[in-house]
PyMOL Python script that loads the backbone (N, CA, C, O; Angstrom):
from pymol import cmd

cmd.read_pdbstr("""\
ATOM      1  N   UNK A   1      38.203  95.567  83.309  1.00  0.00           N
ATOM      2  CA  UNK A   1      39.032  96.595  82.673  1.00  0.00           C
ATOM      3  C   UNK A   1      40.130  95.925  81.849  1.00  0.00           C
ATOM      4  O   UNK A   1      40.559  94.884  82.345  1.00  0.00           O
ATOM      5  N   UNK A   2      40.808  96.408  80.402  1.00  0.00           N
ATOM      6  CA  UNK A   2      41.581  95.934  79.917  1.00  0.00           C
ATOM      7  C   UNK A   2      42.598  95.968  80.425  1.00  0.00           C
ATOM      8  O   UNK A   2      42.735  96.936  81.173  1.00  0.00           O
ATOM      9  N   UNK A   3      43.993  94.851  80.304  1.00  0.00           N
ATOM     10  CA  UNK A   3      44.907  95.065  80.920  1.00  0.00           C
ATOM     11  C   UNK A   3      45.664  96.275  80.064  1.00  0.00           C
ATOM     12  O   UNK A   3      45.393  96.508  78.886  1.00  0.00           O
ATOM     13  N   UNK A   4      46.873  97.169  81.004  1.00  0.00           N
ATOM     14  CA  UNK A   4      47.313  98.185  80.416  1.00  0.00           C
ATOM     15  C   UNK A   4      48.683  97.446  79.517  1.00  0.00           C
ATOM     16  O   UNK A   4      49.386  96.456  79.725  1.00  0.00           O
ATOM     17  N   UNK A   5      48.623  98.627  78.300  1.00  0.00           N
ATOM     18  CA  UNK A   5      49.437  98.190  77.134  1.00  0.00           C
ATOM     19  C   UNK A   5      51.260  98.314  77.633  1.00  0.00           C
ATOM     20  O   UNK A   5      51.900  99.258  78.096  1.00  0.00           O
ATOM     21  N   UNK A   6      51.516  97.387  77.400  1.00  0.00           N
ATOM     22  CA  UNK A   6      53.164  97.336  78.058  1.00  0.00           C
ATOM     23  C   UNK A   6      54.403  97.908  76.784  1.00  0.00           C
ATOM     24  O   UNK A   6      54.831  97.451  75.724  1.00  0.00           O
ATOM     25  N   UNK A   7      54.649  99.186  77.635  1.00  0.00           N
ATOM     26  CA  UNK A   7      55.691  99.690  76.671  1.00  0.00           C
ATOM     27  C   UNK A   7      56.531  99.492  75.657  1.00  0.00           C
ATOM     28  O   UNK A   7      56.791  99.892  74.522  1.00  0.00           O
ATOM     29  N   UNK A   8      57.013  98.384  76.848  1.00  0.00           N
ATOM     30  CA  UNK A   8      58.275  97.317  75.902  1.00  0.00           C
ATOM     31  C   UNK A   8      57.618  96.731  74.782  1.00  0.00           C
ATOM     32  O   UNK A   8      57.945  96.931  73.612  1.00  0.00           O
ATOM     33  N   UNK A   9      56.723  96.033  75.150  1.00  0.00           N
ATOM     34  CA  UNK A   9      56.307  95.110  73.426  1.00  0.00           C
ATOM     35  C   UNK A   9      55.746  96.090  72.213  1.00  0.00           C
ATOM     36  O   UNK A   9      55.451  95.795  71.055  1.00  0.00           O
ATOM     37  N   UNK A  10      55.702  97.495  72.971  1.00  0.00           N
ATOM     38  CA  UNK A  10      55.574  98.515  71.786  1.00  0.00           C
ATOM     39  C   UNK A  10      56.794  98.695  71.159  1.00  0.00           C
ATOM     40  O   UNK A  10      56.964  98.460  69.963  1.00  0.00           O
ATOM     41  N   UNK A  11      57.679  99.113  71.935  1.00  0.00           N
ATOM     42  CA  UNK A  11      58.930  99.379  71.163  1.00  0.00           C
ATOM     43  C   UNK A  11      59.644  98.434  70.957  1.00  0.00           C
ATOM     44  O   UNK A  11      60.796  98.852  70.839  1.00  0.00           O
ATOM     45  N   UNK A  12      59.578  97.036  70.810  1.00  0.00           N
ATOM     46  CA  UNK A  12      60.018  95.442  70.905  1.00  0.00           C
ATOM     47  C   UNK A  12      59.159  95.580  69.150  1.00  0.00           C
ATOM     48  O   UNK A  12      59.814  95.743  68.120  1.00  0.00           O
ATOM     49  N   UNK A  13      57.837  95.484  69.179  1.00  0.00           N
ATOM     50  CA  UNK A  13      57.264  95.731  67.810  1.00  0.00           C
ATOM     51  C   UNK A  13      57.824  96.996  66.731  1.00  0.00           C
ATOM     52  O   UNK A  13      58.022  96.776  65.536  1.00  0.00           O
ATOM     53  N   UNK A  14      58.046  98.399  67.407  1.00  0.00           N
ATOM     54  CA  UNK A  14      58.264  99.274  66.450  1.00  0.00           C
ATOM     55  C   UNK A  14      59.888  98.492  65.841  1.00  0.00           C
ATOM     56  O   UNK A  14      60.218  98.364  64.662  1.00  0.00           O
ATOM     57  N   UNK A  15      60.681  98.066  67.078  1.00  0.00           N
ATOM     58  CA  UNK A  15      61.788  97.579  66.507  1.00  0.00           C
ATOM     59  C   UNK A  15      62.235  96.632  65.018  1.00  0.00           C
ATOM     60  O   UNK A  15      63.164  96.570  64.212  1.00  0.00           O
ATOM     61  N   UNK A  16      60.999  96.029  65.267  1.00  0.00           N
ATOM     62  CA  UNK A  16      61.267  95.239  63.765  1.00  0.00           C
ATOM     63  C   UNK A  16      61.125  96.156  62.697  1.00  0.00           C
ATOM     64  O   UNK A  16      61.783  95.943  61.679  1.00  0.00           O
ATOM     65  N   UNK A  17      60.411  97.098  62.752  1.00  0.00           N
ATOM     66  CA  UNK A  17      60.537  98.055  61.251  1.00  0.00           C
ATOM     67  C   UNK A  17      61.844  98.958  61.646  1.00  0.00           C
ATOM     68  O   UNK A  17      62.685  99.005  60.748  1.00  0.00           O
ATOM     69  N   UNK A  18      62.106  99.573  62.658  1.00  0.00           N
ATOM     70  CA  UNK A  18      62.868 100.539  62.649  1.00  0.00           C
ATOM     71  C   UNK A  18      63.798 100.699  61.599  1.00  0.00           C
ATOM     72  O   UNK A  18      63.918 101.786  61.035  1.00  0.00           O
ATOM     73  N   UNK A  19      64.672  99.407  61.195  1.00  0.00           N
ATOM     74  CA  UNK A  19      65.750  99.300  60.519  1.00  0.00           C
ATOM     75  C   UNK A  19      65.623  99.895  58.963  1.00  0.00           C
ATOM     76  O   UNK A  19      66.489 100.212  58.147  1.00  0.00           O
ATOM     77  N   UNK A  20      63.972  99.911  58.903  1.00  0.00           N
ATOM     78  CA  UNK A  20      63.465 100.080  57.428  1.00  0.00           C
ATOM     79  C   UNK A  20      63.343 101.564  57.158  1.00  0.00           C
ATOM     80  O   UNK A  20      63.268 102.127  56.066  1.00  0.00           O
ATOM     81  N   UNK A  21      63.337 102.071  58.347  1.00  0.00           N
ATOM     82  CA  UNK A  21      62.569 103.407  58.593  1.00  0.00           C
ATOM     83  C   UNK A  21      64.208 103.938  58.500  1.00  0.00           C
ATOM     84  O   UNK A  21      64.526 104.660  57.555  1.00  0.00           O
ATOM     85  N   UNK A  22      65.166 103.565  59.468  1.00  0.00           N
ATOM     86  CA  UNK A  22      66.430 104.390  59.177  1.00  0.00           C
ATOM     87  C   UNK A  22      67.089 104.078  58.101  1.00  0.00           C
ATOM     88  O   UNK A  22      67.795 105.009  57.713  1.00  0.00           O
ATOM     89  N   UNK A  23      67.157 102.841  57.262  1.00  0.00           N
ATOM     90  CA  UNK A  23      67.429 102.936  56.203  1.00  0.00           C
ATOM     91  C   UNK A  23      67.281 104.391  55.055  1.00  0.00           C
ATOM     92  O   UNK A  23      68.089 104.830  54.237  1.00  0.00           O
ATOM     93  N   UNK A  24      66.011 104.814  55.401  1.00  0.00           N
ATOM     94  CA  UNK A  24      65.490 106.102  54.228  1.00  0.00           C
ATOM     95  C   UNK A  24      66.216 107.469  55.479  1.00  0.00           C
ATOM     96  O   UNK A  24      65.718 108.568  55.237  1.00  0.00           O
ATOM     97  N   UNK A  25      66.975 107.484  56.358  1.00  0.00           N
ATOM     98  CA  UNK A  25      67.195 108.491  57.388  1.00  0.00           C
ATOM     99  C   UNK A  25      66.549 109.146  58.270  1.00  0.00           C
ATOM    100  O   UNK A  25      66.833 110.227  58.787  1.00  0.00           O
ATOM    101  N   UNK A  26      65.082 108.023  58.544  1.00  0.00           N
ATOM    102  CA  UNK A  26      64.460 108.379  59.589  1.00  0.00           C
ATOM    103  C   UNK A  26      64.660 107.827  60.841  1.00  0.00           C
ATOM    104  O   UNK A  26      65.665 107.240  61.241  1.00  0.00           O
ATOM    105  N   UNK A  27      63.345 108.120  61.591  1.00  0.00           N
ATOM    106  CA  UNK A  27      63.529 107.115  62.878  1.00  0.00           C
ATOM    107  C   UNK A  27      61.973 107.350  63.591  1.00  0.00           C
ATOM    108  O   UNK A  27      61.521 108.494  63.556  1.00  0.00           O
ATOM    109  N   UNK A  28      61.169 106.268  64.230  1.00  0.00           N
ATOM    110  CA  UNK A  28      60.207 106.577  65.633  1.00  0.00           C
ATOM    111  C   UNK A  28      60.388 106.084  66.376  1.00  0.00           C
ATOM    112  O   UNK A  28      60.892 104.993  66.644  1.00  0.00           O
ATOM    113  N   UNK A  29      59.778 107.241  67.082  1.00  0.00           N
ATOM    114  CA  UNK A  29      60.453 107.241  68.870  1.00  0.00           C
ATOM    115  C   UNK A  29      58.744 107.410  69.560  1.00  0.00           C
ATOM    116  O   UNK A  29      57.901 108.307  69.574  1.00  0.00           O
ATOM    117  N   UNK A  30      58.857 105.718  70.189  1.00  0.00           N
ATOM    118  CA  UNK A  30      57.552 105.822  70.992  1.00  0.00           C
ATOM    119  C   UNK A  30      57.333 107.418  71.983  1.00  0.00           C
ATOM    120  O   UNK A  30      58.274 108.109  72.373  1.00  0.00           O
ATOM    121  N   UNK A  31      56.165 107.653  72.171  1.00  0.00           N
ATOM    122  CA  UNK A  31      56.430 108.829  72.920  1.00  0.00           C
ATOM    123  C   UNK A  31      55.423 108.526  74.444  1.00  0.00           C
ATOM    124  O   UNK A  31      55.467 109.121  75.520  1.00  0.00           O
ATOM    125  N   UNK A  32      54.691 107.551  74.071  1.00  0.00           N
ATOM    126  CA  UNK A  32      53.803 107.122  75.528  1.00  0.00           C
ATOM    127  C   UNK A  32      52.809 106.554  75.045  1.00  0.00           C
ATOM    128  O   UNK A  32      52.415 106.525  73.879  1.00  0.00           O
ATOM    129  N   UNK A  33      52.143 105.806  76.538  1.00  0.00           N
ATOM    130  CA  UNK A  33      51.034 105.337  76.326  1.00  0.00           C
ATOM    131  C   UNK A  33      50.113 105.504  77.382  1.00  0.00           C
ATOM    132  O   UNK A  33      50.306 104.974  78.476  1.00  0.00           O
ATOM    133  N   UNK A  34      48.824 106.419  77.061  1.00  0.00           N
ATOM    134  CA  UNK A  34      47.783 106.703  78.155  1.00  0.00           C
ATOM    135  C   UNK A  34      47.096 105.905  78.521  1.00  0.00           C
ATOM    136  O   UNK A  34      47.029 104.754  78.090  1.00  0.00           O
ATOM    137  N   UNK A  35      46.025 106.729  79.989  1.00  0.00           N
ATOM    138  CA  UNK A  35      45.604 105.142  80.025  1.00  0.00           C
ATOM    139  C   UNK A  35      44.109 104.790  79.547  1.00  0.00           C
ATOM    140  O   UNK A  35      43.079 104.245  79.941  1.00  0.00           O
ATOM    141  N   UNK A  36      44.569 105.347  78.624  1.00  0.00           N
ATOM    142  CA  UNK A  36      43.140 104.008  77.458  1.00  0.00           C
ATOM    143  C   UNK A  36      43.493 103.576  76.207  1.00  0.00           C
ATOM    144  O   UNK A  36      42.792 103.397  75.211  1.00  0.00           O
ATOM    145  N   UNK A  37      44.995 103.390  76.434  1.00  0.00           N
ATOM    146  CA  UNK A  37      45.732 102.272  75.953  1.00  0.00           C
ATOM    147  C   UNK A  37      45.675 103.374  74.066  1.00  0.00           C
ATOM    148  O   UNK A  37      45.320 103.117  72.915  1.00  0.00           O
ATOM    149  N   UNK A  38      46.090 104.225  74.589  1.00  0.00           N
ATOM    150  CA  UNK A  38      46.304 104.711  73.027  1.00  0.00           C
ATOM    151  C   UNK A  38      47.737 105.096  72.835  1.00  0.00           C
ATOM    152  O   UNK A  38      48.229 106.128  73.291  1.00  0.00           O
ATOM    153  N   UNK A  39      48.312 104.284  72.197  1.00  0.00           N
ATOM    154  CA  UNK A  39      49.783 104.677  71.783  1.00  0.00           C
ATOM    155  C   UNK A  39      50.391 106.072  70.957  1.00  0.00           C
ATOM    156  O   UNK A  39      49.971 106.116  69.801  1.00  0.00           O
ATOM    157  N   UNK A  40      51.030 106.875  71.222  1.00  0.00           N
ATOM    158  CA  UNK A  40      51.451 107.933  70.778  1.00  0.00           C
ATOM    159  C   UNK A  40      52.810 107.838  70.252  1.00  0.00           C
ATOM    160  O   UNK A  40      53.682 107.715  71.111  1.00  0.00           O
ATOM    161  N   UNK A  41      53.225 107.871  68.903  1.00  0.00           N
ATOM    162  CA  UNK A  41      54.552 107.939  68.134  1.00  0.00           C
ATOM    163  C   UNK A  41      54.907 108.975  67.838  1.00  0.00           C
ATOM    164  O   UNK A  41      54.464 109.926  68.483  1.00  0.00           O
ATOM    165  N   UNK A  42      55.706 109.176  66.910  1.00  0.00           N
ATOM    166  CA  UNK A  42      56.257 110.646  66.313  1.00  0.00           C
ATOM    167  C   UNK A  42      57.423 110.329  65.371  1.00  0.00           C
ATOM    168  O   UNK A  42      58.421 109.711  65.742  1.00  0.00           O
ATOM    169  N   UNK A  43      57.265 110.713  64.341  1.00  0.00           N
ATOM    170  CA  UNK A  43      58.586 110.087  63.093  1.00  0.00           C
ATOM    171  C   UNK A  43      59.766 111.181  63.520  1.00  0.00           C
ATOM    172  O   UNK A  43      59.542 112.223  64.136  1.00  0.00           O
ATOM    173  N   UNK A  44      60.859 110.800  63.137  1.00  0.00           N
ATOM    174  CA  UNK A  44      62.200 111.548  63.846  1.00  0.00           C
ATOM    175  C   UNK A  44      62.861 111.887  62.105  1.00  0.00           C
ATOM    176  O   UNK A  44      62.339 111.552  61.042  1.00  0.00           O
ATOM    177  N   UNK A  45      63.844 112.466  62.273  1.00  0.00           N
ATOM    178  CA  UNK A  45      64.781 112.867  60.949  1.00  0.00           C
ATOM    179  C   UNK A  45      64.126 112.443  59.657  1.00  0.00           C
ATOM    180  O   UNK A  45      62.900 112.553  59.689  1.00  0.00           O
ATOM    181  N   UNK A  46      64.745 111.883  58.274  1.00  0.00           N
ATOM    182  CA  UNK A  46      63.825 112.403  57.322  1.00  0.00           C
ATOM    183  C   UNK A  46      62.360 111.919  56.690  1.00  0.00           C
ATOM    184  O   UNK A  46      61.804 111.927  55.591  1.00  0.00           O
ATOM    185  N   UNK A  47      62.041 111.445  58.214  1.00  0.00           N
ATOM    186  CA  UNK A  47      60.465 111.067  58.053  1.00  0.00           C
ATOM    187  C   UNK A  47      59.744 112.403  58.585  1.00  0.00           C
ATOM    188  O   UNK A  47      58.613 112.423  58.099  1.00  0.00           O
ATOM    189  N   UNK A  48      60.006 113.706  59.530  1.00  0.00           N
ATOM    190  CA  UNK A  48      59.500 114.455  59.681  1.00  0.00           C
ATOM    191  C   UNK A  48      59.508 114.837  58.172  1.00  0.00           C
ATOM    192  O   UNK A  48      60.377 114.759  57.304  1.00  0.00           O
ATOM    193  N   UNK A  49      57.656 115.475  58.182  1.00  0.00           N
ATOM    194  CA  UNK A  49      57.946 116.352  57.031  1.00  0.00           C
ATOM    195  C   UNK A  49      57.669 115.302  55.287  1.00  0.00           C
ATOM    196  O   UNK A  49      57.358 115.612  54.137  1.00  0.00           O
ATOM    197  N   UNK A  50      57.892 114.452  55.765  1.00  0.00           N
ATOM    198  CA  UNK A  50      58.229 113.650  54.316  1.00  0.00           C
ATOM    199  C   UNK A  50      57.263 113.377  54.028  1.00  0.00           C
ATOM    200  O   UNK A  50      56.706 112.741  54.923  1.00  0.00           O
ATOM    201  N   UNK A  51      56.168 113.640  52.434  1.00  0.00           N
ATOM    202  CA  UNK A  51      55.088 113.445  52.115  1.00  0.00           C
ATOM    203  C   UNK A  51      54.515 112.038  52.106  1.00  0.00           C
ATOM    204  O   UNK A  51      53.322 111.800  51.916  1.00  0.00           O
ATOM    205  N   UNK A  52      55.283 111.288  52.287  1.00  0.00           N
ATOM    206  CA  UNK A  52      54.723 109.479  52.569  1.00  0.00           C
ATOM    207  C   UNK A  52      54.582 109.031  53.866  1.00  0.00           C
ATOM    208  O   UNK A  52      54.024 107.994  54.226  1.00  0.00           O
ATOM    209  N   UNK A  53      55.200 109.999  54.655  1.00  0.00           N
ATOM    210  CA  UNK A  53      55.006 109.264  55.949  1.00  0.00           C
ATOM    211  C   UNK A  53      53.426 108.994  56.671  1.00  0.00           C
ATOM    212  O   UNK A  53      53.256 107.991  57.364  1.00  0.00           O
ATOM    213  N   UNK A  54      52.638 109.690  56.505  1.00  0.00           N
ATOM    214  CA  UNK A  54      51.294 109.280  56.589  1.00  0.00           C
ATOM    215  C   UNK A  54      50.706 108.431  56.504  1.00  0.00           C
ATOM    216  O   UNK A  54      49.889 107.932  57.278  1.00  0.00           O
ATOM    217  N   UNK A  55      51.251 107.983  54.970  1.00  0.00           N
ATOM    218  CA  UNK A  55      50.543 106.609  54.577  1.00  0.00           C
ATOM    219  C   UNK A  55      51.740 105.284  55.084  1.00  0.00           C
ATOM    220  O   UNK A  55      51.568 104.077  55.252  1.00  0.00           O
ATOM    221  N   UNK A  56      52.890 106.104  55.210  1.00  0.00           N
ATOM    222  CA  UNK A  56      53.342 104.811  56.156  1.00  0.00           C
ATOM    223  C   UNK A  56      52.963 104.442  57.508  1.00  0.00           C
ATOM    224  O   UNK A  56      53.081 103.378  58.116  1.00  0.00           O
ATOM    225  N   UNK A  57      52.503 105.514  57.819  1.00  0.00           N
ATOM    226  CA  UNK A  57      51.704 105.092  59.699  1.00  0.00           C
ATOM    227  C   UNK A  57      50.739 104.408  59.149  1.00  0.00           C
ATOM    228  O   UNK A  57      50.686 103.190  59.320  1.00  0.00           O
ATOM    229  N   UNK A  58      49.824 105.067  58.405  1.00  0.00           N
ATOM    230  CA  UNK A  58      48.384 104.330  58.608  1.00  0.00           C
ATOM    231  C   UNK A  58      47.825 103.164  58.196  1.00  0.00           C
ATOM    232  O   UNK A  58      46.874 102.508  58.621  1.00  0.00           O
ATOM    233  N   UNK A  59      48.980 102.945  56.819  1.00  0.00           N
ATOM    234  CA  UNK A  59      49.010 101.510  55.802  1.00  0.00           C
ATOM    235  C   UNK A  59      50.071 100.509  56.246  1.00  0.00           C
ATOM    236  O   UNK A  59      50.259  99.422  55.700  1.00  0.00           O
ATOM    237  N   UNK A  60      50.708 100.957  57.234  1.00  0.00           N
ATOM    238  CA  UNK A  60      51.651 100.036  57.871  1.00  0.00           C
ATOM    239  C   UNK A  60      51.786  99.865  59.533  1.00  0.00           C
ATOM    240  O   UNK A  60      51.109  99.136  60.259  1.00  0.00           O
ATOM    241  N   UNK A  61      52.782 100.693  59.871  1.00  0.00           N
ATOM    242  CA  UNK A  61      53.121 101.226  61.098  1.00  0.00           C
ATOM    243  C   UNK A  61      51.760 101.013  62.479  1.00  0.00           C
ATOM    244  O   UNK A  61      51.640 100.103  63.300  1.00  0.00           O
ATOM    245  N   UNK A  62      50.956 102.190  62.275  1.00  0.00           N
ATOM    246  CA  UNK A  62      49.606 101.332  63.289  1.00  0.00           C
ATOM    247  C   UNK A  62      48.811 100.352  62.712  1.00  0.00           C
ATOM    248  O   UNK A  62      47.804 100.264  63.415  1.00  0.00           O
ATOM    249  N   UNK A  63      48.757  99.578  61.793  1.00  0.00           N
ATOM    250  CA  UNK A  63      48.049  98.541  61.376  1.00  0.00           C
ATOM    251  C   UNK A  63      49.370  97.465  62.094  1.00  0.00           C
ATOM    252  O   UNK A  63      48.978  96.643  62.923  1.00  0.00           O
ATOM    253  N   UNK A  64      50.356  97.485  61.878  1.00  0.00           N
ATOM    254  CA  UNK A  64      51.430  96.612  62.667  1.00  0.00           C
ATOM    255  C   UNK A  64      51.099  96.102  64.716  1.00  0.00           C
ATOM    256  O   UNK A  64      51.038  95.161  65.508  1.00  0.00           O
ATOM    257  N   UNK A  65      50.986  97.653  64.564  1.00  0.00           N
ATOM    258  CA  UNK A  65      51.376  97.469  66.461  1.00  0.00           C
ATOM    259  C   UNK A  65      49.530  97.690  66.886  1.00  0.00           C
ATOM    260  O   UNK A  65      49.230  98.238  67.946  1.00  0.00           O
ATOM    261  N   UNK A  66      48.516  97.220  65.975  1.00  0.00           N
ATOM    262  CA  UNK A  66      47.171  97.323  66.352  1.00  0.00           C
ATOM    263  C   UNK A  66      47.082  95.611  66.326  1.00  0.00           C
ATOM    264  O   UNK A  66      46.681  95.025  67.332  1.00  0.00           O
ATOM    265  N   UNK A  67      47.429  94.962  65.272  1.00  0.00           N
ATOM    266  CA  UNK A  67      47.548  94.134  65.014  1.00  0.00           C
ATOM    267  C   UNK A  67      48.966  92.956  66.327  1.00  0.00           C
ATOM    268  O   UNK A  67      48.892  91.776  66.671  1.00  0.00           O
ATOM    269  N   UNK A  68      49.765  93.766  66.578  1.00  0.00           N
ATOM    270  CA  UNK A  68      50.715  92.318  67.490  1.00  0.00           C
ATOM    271  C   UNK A  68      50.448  92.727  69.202  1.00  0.00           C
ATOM    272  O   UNK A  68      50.283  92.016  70.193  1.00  0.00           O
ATOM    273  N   UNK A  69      50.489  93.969  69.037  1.00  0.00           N
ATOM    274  CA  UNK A  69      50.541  94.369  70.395  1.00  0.00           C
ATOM    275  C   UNK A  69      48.749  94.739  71.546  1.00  0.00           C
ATOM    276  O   UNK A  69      48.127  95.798  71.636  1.00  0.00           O
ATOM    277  N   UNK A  70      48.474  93.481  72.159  1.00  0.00           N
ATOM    278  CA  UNK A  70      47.307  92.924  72.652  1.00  0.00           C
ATOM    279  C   UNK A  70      46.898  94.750  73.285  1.00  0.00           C
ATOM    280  O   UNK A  70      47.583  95.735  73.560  1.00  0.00           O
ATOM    281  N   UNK A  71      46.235  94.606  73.285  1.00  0.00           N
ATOM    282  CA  UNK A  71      44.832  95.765  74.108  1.00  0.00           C
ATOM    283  C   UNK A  71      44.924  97.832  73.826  1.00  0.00           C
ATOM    284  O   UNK A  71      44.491  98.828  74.406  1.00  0.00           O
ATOM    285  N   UNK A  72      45.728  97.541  72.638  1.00  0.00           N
ATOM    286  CA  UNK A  72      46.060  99.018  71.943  1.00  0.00           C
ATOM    287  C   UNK A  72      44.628  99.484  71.618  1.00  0.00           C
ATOM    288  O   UNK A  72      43.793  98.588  71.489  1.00  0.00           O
ATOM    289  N   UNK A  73      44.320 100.467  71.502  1.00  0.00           N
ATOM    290  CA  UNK A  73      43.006 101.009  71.190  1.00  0.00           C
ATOM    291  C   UNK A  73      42.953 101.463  70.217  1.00  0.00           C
ATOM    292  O   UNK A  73      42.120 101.176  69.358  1.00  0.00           O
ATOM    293  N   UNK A  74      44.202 102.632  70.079  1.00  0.00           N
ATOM    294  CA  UNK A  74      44.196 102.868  68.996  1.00  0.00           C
ATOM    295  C   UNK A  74      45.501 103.975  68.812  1.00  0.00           C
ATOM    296  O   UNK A  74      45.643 104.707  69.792  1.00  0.00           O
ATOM    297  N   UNK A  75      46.437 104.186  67.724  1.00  0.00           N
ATOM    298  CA  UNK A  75      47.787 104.688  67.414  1.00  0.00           C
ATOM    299  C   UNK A  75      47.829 106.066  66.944  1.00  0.00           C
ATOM    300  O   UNK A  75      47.353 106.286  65.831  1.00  0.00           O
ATOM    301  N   UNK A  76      48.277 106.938  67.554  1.00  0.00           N
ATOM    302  CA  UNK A  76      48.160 108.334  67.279  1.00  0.00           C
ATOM    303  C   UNK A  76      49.914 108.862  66.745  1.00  0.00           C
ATOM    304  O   UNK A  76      50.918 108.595  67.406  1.00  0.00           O
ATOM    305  N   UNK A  77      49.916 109.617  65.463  1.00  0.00           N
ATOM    306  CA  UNK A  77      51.102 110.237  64.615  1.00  0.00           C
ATOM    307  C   UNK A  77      51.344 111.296  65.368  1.00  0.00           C
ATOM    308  O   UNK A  77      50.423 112.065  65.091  1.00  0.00           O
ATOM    309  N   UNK A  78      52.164 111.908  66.313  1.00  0.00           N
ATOM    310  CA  UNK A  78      52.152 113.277  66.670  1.00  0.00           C
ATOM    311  C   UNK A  78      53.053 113.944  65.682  1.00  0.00           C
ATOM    312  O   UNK A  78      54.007 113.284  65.271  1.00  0.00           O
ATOM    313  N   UNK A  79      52.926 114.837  65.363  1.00  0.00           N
ATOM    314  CA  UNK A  79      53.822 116.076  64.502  1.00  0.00           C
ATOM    315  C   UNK A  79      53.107 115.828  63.340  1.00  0.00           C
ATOM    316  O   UNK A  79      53.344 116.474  62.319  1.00  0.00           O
TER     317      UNK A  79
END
""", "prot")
cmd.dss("prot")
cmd.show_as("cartoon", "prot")
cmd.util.cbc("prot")
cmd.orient("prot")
C-alpha cells in the first residue's frame, strides 16, 4: 500500500506559491487529504470566482504539489 500523503509537506509546498497567490488578493487553503491520497484545495478571496484561476490550478498549482509532494494521486479544485 502507498504510504499516506503527509499534510504538512502539502501545505510546506502550497507555501512557496502562496505569496504569489496573495499578492493578486487571494489565498489556498488546503482542505484535506483522503485516503487515496487525493488532495483537496479551494482558492480563498480574489481567486474565488476569478476567470484564471482554473488554469492556475491545472497549469501550475496541481502540476506543483503532483510533482514535489511523493504519493499524491491526484489534486482536486473545490468551489
Amino acid at each position: 500500500m502507498d504510504t499516506v500523503v503527509d499534510s504538512k509537506a502539502v501545505n510546506d509546498c502550497l507555501d512557496k506559491i502562496r505569496p504569489y497567490i496573495q499578492h493578486d488578493g487571494g489565498d489556498i487553503e488546503l482542505l484535506g487529504v483522503d485516503e487515496f491520497n487525493v488532495v483537496y484545495v479551494s482558492f480563498k478571496g480574489a481567486c474565488q470566482g476569478c476567470m484564471m484561476a482554473s488554469e492556475d490550478f491545472s497549469g501550475g498549482i496541481k502540476e506543483l504539489l503532483l510533482e514535489e509532494v511523493p504519493n499524491i494521486r491526484d489534486v482536486v479544485l473545490v468551489g
